[in-house]
Structures are given as C-alpha cells and as structure tokens.
PyMOL Python script that loads the backbone (N, CA, C, O; Angstrom):
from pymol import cmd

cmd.read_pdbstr("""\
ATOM      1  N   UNK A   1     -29.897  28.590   6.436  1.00  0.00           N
ATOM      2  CA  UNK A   1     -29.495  27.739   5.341  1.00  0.00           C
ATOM      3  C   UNK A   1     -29.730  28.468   4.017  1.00  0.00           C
ATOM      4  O   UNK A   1     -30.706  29.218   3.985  1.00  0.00           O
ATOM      5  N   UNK A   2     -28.995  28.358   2.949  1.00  0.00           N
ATOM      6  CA  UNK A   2     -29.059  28.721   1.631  1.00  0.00           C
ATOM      7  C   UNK A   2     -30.299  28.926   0.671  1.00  0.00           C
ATOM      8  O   UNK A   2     -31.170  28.117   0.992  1.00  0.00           O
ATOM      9  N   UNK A   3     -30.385  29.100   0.437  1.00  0.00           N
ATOM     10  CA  UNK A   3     -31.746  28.885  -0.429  1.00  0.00           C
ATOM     11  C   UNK A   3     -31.217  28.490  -2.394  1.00  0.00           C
ATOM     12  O   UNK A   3     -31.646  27.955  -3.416  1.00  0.00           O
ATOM     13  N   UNK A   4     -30.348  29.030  -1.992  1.00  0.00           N
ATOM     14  CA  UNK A   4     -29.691  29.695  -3.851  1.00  0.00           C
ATOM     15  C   UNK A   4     -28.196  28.478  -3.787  1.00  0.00           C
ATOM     16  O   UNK A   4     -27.010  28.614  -3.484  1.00  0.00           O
ATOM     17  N   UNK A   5     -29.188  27.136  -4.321  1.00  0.00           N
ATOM     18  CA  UNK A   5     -27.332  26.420  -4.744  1.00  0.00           C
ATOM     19  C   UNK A   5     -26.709  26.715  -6.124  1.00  0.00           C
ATOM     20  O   UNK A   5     -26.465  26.038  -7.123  1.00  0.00           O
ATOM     21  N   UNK A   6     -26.638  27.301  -5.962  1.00  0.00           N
ATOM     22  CA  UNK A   6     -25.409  28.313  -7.069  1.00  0.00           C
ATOM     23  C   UNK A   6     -24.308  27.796  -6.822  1.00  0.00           C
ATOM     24  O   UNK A   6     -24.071  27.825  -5.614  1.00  0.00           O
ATOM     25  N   UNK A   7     -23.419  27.273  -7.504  1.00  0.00           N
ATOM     26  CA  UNK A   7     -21.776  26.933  -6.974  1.00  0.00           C
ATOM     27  C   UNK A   7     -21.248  28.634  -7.174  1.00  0.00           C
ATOM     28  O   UNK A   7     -21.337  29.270  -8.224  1.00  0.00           O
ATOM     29  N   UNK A   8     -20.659  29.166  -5.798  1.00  0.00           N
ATOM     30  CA  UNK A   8     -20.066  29.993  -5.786  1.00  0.00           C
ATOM     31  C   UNK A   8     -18.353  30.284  -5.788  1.00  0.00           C
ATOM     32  O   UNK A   8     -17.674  30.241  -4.761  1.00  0.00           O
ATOM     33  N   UNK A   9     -17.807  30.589  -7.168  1.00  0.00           N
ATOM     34  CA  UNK A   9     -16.548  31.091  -6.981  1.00  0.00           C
ATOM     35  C   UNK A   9     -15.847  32.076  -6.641  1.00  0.00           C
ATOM     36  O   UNK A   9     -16.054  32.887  -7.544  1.00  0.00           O
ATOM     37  N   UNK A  10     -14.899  32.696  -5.665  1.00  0.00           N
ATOM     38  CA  UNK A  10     -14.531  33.578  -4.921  1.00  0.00           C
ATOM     39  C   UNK A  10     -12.554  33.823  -5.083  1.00  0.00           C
ATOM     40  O   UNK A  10     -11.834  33.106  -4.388  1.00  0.00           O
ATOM     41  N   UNK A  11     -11.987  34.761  -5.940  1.00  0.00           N
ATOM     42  CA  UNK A  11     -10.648  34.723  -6.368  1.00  0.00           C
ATOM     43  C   UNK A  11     -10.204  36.129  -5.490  1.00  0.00           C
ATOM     44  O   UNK A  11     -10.692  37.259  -5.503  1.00  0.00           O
ATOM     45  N   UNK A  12      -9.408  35.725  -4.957  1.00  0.00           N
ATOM     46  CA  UNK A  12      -8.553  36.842  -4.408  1.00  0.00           C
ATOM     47  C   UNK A  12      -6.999  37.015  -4.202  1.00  0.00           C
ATOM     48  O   UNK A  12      -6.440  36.074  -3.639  1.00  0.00           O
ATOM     49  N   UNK A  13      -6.328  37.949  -4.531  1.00  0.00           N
ATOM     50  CA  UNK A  13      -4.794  37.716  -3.769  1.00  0.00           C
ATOM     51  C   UNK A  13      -4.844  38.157  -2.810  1.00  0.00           C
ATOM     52  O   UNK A  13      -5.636  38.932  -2.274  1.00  0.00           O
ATOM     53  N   UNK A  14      -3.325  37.326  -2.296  1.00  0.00           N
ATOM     54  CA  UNK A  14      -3.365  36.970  -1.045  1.00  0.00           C
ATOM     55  C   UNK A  14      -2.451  38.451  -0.791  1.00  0.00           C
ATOM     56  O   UNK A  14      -1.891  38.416   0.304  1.00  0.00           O
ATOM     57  N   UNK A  15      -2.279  39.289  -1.299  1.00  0.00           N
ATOM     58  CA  UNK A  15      -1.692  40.518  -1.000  1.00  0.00           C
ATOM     59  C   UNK A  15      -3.206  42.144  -1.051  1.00  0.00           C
ATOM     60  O   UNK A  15      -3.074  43.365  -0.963  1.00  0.00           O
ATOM     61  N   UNK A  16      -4.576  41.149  -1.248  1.00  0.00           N
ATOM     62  CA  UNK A  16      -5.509  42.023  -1.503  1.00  0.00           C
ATOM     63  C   UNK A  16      -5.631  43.095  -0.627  1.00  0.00           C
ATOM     64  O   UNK A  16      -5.969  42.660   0.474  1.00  0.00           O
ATOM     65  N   UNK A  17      -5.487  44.482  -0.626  1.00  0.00           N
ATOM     66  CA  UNK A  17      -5.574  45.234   0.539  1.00  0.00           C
ATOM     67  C   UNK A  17      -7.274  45.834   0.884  1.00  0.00           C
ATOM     68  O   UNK A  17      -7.506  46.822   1.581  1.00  0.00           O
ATOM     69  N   UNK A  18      -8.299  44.999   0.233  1.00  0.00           N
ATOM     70  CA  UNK A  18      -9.849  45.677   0.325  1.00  0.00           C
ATOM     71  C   UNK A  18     -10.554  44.367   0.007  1.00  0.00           C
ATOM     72  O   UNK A  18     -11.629  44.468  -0.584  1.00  0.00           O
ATOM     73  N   UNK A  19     -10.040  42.966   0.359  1.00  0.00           N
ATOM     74  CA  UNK A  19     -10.549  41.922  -0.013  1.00  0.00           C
ATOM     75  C   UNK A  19      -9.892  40.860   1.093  1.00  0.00           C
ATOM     76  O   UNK A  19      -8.769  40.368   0.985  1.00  0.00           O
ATOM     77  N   UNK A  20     -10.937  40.583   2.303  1.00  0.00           N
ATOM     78  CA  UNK A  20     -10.680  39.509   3.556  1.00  0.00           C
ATOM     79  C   UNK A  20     -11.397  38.174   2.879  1.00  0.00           C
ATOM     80  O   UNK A  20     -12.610  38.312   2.721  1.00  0.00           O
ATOM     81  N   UNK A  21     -10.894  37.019   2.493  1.00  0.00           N
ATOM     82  CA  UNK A  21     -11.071  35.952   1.763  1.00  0.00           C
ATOM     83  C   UNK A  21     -11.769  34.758   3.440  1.00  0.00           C
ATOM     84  O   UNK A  21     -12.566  33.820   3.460  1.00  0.00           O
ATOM     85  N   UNK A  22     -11.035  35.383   4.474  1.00  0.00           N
ATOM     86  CA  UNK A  22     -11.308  34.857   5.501  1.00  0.00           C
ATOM     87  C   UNK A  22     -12.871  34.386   6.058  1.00  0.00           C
ATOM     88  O   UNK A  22     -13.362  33.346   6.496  1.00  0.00           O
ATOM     89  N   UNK A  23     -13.347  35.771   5.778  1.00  0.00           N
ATOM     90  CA  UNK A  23     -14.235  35.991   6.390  1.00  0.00           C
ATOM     91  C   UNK A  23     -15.793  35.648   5.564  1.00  0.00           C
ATOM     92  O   UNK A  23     -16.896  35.346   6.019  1.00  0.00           O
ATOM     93  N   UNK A  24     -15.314  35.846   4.208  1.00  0.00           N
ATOM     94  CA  UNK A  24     -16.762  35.402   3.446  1.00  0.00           C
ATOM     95  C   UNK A  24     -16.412  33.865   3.032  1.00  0.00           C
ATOM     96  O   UNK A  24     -17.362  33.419   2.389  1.00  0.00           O
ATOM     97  N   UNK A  25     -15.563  33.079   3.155  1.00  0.00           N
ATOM     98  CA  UNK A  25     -15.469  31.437   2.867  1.00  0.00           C
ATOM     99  C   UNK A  25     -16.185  31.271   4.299  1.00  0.00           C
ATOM    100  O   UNK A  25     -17.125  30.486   4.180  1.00  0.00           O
ATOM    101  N   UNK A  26     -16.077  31.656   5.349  1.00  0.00           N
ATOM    102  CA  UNK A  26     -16.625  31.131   7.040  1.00  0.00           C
ATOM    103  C   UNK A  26     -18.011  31.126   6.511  1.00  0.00           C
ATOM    104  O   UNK A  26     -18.940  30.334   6.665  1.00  0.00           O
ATOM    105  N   UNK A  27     -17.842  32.660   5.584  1.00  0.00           N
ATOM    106  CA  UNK A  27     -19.828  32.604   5.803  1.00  0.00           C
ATOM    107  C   UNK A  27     -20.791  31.829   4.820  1.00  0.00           C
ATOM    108  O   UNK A  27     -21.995  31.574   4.789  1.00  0.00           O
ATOM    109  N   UNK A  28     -19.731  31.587   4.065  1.00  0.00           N
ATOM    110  CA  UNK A  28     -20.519  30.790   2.832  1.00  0.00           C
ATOM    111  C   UNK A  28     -20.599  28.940   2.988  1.00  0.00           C
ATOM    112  O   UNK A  28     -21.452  28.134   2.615  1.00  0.00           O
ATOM    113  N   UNK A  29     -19.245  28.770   3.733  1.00  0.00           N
ATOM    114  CA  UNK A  29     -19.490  27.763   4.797  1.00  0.00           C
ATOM    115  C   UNK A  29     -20.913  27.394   5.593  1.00  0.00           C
ATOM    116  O   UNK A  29     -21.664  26.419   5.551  1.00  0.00           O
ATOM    117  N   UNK A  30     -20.916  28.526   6.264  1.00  0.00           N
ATOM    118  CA  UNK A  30     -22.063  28.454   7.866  1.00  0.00           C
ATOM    119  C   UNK A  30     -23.208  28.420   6.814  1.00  0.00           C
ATOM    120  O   UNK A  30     -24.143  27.709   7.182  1.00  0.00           O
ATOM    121  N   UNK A  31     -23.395  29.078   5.455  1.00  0.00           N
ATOM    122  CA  UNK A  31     -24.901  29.121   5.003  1.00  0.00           C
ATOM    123  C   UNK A  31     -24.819  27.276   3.944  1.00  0.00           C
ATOM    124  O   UNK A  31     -25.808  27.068   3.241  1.00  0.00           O
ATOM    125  N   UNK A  32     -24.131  26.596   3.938  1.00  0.00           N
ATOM    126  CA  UNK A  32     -23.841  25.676   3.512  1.00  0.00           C
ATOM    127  C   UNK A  32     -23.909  25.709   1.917  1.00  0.00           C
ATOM    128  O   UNK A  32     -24.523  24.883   1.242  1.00  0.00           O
ATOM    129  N   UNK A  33     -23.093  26.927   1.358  1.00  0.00           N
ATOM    130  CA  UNK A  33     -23.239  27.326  -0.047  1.00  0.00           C
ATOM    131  C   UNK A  33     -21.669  26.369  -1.094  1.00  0.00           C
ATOM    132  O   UNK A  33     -20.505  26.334  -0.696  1.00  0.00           O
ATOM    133  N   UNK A  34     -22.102  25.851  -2.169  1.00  0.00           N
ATOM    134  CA  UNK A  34     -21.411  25.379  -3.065  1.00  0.00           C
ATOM    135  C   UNK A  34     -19.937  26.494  -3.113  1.00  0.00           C
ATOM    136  O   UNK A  34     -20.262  27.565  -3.624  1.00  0.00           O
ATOM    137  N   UNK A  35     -18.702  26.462  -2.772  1.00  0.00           N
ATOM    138  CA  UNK A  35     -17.949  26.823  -2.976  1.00  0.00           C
ATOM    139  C   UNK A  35     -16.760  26.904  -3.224  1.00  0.00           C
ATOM    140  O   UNK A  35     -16.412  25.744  -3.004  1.00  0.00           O
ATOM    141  N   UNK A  36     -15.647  27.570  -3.603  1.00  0.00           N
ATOM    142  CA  UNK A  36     -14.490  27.488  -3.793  1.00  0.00           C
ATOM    143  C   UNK A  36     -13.856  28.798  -3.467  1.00  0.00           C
ATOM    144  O   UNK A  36     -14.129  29.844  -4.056  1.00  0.00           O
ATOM    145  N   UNK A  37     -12.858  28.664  -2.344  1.00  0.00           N
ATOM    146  CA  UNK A  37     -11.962  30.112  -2.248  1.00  0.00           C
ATOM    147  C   UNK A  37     -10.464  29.975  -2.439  1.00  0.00           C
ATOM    148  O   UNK A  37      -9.634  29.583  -1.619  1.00  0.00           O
ATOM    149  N   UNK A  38     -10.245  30.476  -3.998  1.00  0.00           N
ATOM    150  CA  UNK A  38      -8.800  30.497  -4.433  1.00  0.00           C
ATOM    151  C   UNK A  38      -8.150  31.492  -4.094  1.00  0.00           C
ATOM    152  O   UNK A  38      -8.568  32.592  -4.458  1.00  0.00           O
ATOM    153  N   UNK A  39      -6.931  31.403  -3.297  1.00  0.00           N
ATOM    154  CA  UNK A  39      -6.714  33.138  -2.992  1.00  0.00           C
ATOM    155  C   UNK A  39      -4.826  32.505  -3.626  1.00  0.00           C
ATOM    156  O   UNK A  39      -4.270  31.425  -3.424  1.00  0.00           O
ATOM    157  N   UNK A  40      -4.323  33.793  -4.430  1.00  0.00           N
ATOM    158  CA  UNK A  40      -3.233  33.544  -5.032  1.00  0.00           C
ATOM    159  C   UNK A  40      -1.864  34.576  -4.115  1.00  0.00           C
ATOM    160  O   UNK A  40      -1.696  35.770  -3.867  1.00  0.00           O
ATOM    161  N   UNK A  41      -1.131  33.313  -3.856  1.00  0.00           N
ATOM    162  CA  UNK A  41      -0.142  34.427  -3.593  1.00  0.00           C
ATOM    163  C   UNK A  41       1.205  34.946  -3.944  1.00  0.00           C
ATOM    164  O   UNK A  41       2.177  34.525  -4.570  1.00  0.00           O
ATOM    165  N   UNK A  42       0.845  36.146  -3.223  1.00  0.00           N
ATOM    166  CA  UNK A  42       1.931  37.240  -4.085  1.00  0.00           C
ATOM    167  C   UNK A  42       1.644  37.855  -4.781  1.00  0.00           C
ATOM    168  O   UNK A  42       2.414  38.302  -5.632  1.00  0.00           O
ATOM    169  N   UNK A  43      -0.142  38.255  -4.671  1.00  0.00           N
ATOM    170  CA  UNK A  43      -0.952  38.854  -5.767  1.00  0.00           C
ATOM    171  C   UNK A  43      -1.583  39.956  -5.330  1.00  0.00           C
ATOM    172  O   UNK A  43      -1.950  39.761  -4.171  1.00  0.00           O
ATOM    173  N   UNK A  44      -1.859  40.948  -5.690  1.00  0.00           N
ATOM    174  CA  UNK A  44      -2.417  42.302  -5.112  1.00  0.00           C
ATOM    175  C   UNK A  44      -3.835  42.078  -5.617  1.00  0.00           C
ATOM    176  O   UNK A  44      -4.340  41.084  -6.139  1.00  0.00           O
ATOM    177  N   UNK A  45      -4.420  43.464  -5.273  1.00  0.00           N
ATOM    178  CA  UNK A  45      -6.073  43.791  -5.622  1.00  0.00           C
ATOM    179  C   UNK A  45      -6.102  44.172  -7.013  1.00  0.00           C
ATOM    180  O   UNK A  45      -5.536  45.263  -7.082  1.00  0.00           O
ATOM    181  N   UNK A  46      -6.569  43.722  -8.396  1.00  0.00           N
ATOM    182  CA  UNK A  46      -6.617  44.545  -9.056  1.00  0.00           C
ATOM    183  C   UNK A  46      -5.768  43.392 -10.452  1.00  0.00           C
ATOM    184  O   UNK A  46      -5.502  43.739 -11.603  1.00  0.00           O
ATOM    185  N   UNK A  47      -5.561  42.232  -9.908  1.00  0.00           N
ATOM    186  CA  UNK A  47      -4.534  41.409 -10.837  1.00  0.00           C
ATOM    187  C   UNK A  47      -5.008  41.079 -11.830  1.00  0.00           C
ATOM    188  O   UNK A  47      -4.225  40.513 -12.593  1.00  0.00           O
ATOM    189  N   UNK A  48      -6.703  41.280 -12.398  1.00  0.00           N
ATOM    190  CA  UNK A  48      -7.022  40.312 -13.349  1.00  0.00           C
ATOM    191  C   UNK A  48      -7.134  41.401 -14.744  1.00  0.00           C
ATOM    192  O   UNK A  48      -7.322  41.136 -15.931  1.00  0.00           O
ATOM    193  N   UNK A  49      -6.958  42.558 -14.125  1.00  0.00           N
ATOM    194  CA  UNK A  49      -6.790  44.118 -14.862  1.00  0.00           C
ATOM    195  C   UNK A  49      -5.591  44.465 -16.373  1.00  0.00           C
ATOM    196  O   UNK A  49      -5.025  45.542 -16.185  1.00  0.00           O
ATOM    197  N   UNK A  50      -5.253  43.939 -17.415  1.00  0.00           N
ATOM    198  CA  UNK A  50      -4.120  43.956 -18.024  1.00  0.00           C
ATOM    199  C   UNK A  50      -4.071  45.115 -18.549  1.00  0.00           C
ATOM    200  O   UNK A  50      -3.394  45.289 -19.562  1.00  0.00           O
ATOM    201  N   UNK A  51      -5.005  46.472 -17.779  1.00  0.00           N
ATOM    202  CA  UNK A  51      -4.692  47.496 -18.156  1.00  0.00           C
ATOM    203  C   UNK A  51      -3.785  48.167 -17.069  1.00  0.00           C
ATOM    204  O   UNK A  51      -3.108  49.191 -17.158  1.00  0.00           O
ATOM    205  N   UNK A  52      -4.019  47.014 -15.658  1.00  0.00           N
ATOM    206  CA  UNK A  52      -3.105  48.136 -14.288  1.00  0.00           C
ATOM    207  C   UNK A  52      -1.858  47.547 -14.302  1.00  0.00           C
ATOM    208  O   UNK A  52      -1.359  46.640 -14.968  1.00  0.00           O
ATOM    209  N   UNK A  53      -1.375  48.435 -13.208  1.00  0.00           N
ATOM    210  CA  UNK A  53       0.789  47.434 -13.077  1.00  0.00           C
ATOM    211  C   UNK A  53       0.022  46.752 -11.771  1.00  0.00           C
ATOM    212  O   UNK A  53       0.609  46.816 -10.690  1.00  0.00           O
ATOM    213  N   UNK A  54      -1.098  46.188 -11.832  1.00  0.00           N
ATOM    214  CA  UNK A  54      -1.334  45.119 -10.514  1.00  0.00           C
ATOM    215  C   UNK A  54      -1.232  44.041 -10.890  1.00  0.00           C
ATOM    216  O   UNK A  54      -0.930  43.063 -10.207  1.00  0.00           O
ATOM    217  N   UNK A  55      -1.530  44.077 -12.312  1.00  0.00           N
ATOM    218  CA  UNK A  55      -1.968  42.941 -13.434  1.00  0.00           C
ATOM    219  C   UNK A  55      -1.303  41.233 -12.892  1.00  0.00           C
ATOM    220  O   UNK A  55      -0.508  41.593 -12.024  1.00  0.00           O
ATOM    221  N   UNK A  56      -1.270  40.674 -12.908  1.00  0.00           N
ATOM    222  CA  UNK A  56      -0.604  38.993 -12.251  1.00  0.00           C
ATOM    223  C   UNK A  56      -1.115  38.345 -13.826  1.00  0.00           C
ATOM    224  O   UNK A  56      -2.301  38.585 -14.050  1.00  0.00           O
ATOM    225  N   UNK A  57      -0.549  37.735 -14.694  1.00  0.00           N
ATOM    226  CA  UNK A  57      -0.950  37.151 -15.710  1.00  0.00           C
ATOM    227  C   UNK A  57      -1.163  35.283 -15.415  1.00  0.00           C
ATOM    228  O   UNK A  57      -1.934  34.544 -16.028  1.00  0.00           O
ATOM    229  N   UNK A  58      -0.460  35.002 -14.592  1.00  0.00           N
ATOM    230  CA  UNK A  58      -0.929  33.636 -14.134  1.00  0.00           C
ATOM    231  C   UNK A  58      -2.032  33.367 -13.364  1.00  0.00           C
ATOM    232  O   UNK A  58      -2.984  32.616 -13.575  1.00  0.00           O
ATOM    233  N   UNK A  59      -1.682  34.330 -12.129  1.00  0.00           N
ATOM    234  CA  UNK A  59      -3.467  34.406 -11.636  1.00  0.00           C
ATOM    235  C   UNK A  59      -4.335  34.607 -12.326  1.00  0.00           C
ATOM    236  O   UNK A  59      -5.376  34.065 -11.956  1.00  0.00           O
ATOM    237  N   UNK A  60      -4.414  35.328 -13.466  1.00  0.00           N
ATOM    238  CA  UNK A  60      -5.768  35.524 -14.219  1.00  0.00           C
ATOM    239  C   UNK A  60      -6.048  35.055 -14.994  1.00  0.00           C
ATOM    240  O   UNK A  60      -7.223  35.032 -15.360  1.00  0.00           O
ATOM    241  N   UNK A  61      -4.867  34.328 -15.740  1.00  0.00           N
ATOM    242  CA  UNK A  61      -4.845  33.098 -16.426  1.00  0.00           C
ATOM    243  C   UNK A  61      -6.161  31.559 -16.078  1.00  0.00           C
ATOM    244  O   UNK A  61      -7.029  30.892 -16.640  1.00  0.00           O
ATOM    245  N   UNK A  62      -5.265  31.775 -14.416  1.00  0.00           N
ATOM    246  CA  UNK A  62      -6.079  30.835 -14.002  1.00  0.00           C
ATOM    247  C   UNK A  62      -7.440  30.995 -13.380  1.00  0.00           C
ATOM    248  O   UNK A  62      -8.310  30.125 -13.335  1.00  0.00           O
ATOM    249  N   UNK A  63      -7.512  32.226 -12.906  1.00  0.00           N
ATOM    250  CA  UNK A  63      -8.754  32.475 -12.930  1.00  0.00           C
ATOM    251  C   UNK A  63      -9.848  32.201 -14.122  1.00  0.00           C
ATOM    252  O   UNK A  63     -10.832  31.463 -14.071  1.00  0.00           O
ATOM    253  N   UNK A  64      -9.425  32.943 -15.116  1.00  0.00           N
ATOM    254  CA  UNK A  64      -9.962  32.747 -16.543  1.00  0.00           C
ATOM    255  C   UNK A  64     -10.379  31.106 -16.546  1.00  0.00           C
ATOM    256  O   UNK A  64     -11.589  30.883 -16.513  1.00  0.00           O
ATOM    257  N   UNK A  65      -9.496  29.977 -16.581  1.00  0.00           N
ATOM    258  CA  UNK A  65      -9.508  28.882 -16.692  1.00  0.00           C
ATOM    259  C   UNK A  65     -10.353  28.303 -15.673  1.00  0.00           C
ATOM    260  O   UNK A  65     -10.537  27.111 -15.921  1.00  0.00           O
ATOM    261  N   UNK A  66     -10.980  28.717 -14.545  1.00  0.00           N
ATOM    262  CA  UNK A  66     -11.829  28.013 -13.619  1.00  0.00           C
ATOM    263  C   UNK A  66     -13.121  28.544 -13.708  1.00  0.00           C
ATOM    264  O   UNK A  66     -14.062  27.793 -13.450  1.00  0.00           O
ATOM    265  N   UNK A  67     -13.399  30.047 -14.121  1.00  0.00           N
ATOM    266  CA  UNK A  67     -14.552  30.571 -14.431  1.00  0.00           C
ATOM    267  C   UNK A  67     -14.778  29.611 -15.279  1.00  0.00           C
ATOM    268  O   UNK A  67     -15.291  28.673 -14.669  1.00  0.00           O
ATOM    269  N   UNK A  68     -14.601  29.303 -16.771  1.00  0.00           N
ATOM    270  CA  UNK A  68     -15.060  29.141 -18.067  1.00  0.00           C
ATOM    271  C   UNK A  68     -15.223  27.619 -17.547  1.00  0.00           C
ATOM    272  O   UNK A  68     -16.301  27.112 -17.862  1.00  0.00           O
ATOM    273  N   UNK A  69     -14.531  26.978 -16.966  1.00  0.00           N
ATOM    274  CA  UNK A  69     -14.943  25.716 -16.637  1.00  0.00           C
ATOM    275  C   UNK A  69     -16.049  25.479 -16.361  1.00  0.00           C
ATOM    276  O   UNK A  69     -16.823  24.766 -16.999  1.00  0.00           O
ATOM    277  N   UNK A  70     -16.370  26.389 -14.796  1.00  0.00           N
ATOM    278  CA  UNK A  70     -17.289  26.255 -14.678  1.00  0.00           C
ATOM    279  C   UNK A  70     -18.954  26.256 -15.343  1.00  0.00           C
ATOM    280  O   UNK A  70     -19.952  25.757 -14.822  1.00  0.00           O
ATOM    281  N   UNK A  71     -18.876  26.818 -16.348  1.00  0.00           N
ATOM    282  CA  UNK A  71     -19.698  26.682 -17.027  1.00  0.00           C
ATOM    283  C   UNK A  71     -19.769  25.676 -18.984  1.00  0.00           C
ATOM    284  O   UNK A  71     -20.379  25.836 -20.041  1.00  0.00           O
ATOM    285  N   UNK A  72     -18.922  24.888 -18.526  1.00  0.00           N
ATOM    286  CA  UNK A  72     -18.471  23.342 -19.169  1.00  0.00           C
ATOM    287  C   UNK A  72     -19.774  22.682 -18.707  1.00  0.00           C
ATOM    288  O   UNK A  72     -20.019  22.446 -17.524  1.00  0.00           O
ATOM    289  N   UNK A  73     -20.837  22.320 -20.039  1.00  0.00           N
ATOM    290  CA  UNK A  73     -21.466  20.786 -19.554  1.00  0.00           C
ATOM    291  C   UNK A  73     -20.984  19.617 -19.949  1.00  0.00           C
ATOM    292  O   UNK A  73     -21.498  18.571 -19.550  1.00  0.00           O
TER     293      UNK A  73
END
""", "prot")
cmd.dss("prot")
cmd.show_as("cartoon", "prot")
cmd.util.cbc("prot")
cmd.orient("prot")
C-alpha cells in the first residue's frame, strides 16, 4: 500500500515510442495511489516541447491546464 497520497498526474501520447502508460496506471492502481492517466491521441514523445517538430499544441495546452489546476485551492 502507498504510503505517499500525493495525487499523481501521468500525460502521455498515445503515439509515445519510450512511454507504456499501460503499465504504470496498473501499478499505481495496485499501490492504491491518487491518480489520473491522460494519454492523447495522435501524439508522439516529446509534444509538450515548442522547441521540437513533436510539439502537439493542444495536448500541451491541456496538459498545462490540468497541472496548474491541480494546484488551485
């Protein structure tokens, strides 16, 4: 079981070629950790970057917009 309730957020595309979204939501599941796994698709590794051509401006948009939330009191 968890020790650390941290709400954990976890962003990935769904085109990530070094990022299995699968496998760490199971585990953050099984440790019964606060979470959320957004995975965007049609999005590569590297989207939140507006310096690479991976860049996705809506995904990171919205990424942007759920981080900062999260830390809304």
């Amino acid at each position: 079981m968890a020790t650390n309730r941290t709400r954990t957020l976890v962003f990935v595309g769904a085109d990530d070629h070094l990022v299995d979204a699968a496998p760490i939501a199971e585990r953050l599941a099984e440790e019964g950790v606060d979470h959320e796994v957004v995975i965007y698709p049609d999005t590569p590794h590297g989207y939140f970057c507006d310096e690479w051509d991976t860049w996705r401006p809506a995904p990171a948009a919205d990424t942007w917009a759920k981080v900062t939330a999260l830390f809304e009191v």
